[in-house]
C-alpha positions as CSV (number, residue, x, y, z in Angstrom):
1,X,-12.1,34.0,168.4
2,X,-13.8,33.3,171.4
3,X,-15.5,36.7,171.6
4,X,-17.0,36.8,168.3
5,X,-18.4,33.3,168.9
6,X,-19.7,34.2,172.2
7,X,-21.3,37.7,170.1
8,X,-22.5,35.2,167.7
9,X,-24.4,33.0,170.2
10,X,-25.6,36.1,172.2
11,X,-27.4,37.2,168.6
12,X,-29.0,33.9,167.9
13,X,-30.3,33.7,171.1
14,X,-32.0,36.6,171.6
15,X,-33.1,36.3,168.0
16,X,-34.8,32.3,169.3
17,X,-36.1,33.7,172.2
18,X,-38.1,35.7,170.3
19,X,-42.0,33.9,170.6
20,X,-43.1,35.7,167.7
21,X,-40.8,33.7,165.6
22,X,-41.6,30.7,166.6
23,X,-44.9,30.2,164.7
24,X,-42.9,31.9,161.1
25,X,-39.7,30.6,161.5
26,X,-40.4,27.1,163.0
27,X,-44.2,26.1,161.6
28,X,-45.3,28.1,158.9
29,X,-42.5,27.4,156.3
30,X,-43.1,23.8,157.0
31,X,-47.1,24.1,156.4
32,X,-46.9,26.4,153.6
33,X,-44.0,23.4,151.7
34,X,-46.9,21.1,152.2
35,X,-49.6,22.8,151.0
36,X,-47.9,23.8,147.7
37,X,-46.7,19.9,147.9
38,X,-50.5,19.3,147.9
39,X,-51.8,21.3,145.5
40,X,-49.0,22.1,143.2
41,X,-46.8,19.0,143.3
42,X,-43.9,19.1,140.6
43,X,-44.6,16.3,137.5
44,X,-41.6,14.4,136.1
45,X,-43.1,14.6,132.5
46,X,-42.7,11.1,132.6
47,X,-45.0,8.2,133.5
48,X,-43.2,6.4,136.7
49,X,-44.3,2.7,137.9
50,X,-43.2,0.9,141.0
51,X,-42.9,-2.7,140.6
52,X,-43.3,-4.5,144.5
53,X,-42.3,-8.1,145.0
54,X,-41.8,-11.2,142.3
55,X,-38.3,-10.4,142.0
56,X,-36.5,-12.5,139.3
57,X,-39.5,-14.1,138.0
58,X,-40.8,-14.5,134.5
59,X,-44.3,-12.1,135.5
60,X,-42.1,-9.5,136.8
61,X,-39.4,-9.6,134.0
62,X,-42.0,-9.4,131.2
63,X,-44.2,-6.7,132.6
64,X,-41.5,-4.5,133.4
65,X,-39.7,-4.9,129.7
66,X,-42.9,-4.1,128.0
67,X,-43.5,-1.1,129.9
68,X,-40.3,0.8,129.6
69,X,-40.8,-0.6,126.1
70,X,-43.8,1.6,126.3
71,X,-42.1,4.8,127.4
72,X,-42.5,4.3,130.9
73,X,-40.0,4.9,133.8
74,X,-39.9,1.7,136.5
75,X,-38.5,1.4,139.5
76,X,-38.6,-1.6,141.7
77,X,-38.8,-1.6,146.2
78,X,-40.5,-3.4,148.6
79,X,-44.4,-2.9,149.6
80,X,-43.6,-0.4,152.0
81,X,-41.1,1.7,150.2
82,X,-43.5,1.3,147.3
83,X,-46.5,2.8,149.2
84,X,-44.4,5.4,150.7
85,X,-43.6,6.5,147.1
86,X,-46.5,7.0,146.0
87,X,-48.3,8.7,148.7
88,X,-45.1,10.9,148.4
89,X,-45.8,11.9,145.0
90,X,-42.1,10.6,143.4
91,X,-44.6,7.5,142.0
92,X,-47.6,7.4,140.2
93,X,-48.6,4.1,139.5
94,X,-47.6,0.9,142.0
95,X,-48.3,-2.7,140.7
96,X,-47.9,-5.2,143.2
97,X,-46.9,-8.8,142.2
98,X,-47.8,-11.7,145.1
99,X,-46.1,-15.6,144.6
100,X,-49.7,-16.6,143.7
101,X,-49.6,-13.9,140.7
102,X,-46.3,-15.0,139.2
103,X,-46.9,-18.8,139.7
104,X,-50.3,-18.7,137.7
105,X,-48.5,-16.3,134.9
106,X,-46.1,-19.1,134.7
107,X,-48.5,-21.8,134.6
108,X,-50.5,-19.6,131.9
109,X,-53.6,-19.2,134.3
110,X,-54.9,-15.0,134.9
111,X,-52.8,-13.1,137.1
112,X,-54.9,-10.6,139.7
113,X,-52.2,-7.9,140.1
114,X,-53.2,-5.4,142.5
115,X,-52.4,-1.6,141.5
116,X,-52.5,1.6,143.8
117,X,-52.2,4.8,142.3
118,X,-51.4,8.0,143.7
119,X,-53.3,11.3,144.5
120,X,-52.1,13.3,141.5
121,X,-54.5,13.7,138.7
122,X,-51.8,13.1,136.5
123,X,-51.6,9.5,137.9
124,X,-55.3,8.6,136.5
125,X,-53.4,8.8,132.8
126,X,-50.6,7.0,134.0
127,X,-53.0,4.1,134.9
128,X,-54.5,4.0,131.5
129,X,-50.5,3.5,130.5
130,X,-50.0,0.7,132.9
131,X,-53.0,-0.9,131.8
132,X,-52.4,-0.8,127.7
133,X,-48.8,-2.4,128.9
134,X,-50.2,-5.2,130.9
135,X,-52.8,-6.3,128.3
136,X,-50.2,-6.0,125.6
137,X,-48.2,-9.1,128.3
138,X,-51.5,-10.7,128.5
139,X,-52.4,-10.9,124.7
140,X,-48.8,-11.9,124.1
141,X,-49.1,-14.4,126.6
142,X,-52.5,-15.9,125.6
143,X,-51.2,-15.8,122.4
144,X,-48.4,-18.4,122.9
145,X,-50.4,-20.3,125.6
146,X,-52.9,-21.0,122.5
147,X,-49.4,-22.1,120.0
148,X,-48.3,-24.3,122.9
149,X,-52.1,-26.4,123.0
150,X,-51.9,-26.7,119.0
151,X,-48.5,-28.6,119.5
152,X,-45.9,-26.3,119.4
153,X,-43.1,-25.9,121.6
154,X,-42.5,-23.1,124.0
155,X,-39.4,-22.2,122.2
156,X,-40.8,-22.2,118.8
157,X,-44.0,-20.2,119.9
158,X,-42.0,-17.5,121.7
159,X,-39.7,-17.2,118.3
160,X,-42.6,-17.3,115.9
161,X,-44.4,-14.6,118.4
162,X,-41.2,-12.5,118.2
163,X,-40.5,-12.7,114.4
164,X,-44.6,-11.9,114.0
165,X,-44.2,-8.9,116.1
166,X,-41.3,-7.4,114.3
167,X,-42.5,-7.9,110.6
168,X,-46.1,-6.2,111.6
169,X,-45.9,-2.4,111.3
170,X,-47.5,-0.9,114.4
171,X,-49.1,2.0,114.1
172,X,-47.3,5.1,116.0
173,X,-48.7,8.3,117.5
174,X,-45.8,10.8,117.5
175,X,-46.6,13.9,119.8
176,X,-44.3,17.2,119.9
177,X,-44.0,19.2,122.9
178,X,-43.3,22.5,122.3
179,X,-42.4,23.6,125.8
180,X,-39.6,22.8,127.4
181,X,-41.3,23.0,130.9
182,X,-41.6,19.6,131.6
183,X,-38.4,18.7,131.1
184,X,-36.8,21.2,132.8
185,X,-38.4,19.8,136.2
186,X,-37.9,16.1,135.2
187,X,-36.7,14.3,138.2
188,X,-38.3,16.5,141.1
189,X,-40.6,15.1,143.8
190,X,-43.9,16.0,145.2
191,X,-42.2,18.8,147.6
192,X,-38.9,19.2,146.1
193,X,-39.6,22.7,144.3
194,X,-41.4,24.1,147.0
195,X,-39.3,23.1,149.4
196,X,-36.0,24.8,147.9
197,X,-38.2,27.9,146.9
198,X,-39.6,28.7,150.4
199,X,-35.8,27.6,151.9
200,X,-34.8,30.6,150.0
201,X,-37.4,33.5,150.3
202,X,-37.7,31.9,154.9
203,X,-33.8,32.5,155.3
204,X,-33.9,35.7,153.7
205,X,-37.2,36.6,155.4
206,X,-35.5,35.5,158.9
207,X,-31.9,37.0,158.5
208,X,-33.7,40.8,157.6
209,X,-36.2,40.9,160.2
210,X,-33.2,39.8,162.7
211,X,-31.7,42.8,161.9
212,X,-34.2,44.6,164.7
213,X,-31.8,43.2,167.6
214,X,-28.7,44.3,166.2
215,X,-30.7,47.9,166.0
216,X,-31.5,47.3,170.0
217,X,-28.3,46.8,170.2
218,X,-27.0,49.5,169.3
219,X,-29.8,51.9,170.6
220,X,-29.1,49.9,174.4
221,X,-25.4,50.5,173.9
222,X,-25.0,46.8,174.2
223,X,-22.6,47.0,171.7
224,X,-20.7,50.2,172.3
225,X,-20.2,48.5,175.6
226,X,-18.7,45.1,174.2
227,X,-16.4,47.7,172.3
228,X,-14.9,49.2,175.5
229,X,-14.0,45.8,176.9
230,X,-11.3,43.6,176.0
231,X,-12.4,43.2,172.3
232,X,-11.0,44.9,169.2
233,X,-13.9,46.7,166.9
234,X,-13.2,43.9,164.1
235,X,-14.2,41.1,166.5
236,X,-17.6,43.0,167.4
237,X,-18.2,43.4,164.2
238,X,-17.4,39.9,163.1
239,X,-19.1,38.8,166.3
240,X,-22.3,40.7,164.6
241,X,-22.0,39.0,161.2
242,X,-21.5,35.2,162.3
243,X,-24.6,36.2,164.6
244,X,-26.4,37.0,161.2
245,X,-25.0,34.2,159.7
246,X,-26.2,31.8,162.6
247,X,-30.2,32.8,162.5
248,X,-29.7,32.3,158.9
249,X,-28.2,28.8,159.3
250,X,-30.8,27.9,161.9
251,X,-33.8,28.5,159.3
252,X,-31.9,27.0,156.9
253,X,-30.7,24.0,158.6
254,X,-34.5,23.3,160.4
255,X,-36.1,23.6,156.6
256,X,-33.7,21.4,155.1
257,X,-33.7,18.8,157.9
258,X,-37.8,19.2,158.5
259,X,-38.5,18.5,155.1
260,X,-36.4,15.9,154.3
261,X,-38.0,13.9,157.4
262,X,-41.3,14.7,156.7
263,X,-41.8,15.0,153.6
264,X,-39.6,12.7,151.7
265,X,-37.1,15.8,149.8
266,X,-34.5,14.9,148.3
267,X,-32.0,17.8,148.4
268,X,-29.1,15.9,146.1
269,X,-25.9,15.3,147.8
270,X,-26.1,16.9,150.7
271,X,-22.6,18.6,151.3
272,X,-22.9,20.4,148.1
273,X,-26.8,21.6,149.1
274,X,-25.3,22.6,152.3
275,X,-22.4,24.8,150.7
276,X,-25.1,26.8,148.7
277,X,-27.2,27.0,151.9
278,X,-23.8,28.5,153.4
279,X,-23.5,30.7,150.7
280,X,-26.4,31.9,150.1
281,X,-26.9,32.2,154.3
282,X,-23.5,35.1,154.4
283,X,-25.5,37.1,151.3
284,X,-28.5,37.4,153.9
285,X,-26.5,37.8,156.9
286,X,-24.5,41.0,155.2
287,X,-27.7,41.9,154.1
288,X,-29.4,41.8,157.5
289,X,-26.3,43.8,158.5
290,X,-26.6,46.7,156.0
291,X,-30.3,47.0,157.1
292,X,-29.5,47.2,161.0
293,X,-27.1,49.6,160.4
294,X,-28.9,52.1,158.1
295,X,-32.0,52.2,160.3
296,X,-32.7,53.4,163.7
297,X,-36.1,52.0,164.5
298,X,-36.6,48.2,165.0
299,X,-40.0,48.3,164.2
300,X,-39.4,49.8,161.2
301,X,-36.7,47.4,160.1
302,X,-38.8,44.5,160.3
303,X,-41.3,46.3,158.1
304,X,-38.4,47.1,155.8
305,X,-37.3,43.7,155.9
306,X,-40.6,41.8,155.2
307,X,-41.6,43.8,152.3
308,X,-37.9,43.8,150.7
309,X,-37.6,40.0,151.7
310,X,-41.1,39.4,149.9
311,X,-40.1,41.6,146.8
312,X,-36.6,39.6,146.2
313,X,-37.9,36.5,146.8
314,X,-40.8,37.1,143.6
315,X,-38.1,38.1,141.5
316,X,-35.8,35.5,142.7
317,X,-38.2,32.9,141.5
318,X,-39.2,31.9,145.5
319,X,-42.9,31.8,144.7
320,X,-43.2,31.4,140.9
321,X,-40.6,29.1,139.7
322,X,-38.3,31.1,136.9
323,X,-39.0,29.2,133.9
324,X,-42.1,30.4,133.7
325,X,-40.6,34.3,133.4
326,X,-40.7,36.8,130.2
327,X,-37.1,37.0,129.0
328,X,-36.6,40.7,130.7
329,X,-37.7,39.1,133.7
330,X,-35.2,36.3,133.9
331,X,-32.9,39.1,132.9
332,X,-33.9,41.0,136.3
333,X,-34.0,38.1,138.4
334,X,-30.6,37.7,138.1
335,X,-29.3,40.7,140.3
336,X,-31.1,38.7,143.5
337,X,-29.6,36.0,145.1
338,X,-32.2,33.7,144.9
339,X,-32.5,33.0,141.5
340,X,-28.4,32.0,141.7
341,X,-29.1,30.1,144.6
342,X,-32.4,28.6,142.7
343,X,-30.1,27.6,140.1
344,X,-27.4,26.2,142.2
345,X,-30.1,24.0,143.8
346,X,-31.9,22.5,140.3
347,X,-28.2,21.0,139.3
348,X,-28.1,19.6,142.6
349,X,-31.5,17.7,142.5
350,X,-32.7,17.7,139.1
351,X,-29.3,17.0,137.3
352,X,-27.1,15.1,139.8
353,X,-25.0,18.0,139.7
354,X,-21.6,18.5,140.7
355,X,-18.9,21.0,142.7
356,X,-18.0,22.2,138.7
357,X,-21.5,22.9,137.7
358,X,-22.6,25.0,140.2
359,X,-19.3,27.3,141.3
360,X,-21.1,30.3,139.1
361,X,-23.5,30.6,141.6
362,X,-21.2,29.8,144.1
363,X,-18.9,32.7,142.7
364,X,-21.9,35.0,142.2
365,X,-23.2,34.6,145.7
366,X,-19.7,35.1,147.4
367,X,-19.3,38.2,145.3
368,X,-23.1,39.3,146.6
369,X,-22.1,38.6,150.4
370,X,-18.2,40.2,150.0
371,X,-20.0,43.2,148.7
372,X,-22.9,43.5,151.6
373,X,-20.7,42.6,154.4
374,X,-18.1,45.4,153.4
375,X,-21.0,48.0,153.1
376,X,-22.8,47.1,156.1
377,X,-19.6,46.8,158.3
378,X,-18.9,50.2,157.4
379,X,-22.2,51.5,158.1
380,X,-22.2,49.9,161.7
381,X,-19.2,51.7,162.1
382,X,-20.2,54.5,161.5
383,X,-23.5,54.5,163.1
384,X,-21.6,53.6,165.8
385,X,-20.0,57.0,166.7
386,X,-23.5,58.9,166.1
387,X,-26.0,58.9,168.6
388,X,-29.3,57.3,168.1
């Protein structure tokens, strides 16, 4: 065991050491999640409100009951957390209450409520939501302030206001939505598409182009000479794969970690995220394998591995999310390992998913990396005894 970890480390080493992929493996995924974040942030399809401070009082209580009445999602959190929210994109509308707001609602006096929105164009028609909700509260409320002057009680005017409201017919607009798109991403944040797309096609991207030191390798006779030591040709090989496996992982791991810190994602719960990340990590370490042991040429291989990395991650859905394919496309995109692994991560943090809903995938990308890791340890093998 300790020579096919010490392989391992060997691989992912000289695969760090590497300053070329510092900028692509370390920067550029981060900078490209942000600028499709930016530009392309993912919509819930429903209006979202963060209510900040009045907690338990009568301002708070009312607003927020009349604008879920309205069809609109509210969350509550402090100032900060409510400013982080919506600069994150998983907000778009943030009413903040002060004690000077909810004591002059309660005395029937005009509340100043101050409202931020966020960046999102979507947000502007969001606002026009919030504000149709909080005049609603204020009409209601001038309403009863004017039956409580003429000599009526509080309890009486809020019960006459109640009965009035429910034997009036309002009018309703009723609109159909046709596509499905919206609510297939319900629940996503500001960078939580991009960010699970560019994991995928990054760790693929990585793990092939990493097949160029297991080529030196074997063109140095690094590891024909690792074979004439103390080490059986199963631990070399082995040794070979976990080092495939472990520049996969590091991608993986730094993507997941980065943009979770930076940019707010929310990957679900995180052991199952990290078992697809596993997963889907083997299928591009045996596929790194079967590409290092085919080809003699390093240079080559990274060519090789760019443009097939590229091409899989297109039909995988790693730039164009997969909803938005023809029928025969979805069909195609089902023979990469992306699109299982793009599946396996939209239960996890669209759906609250669990270990049941997403074995398939698992099963489907175990199968993928069984299969690669048999083919390419028998093509190391044998490009083993040929000379280079």
């Amino acid at each position: 065991m300790k020579s096919i970890l010490g392989i391992a480390v060997v691989e992912v080493r000289l695969f760090l050491r590497d300053r070329s992929n510092i900028f692509f493996v370390f920067i550029f995924p981060l900078l490209l999640i942000l600028l499709l974040g930016s530009q392309f942030g993912a919509n819930s399809g429903q209006a979202r409100v963060v209510l900040s401070g009045g907690s338990g009082t009568e301002l708070a209580k009312v607003l927020s009951e009349q604008l879920k009445e309205d069809g609109v999602q509210v969350s509550s959190a402090g100032a900060g957390a409510a400013r982080d929210q919506l600069s994150r994109g998983r907000a778009d509308v943030g009413i903040f209450i002060s004690d000077d707001d909810s004591a002059a609602f309660a005395s029937g006096q005009p509340a100043d409520l101050e409202v931020l929105t966020a960046s999102q164009s979507a947000a502007q028609a969001v606002l026009q939501e919030v504000r149709a909700s909080v005049q609603a509260v204020s009409t209601e409320r001038r309403q009863q302030s004017l039956l409580e002057s003429a000599g009526v009680g509080a309890t009486e005017a809020a019960t006459a206001l109640k009965q009035a409201k429910e034997s009036v017919q309002q009018p309703q607009v009723v609109l159909v939505d046709t596509n499905d798109v919206t609510q297939v991403f319900q629940g996503l944040g500001r960078f939580d598409l991009g960010a699970a797309q560019q994991l995928l096609l990054f760790v693929f991207l990585s793990s092939l182009t990493g097949a160029a030191t297991m080529i030196k390798a074997r063109r140095l006779g690094v590891i024909a000479r690792v074979m004439a030591g103390p080490v059986a040709s199963w631990q070399a090989l082995a040794g070979q794969a976990l080092g495939r496996f472990g520049i996969a992982a590091v991608q993986g791991g730094y993507i997941m970690l980065g943009t979770a810190l930076l940019f707010g994602v929310d990957w679900g719960n995180p052991l199952l995220a990290g078992l697809v990340l596993a997963f889907f990590c083997a299928v591009s370490a045996a596929a790194a394998m079967v590409i290092g042991s085919l080809m003699d040429n390093d240079a080559a291989a990274s060519g090789v591995g760019v443009g097939l990395g590229l091409v899989l991650a297109g039909l995988g859905g790693s730039m164009v999310p997969p909803e938005f394919f023809s029928e025969t496309l979805q069909a195609v995109s089902r023979v990469t390992p992306h699109r299982w692994a793009y599946d396996a991560f939209a239960y996890i943090q669209r759906h609250d998913g669990t270990l049941a809903d997403i074995l398939p995938q698992l099963g489907v990308l175990a199968a993928m990396a069984l299969a690669l890791l048999a083919l390419g340890s028998f093509l190391l093998q044998r490009s083993l005894g040929r000379a280079l």
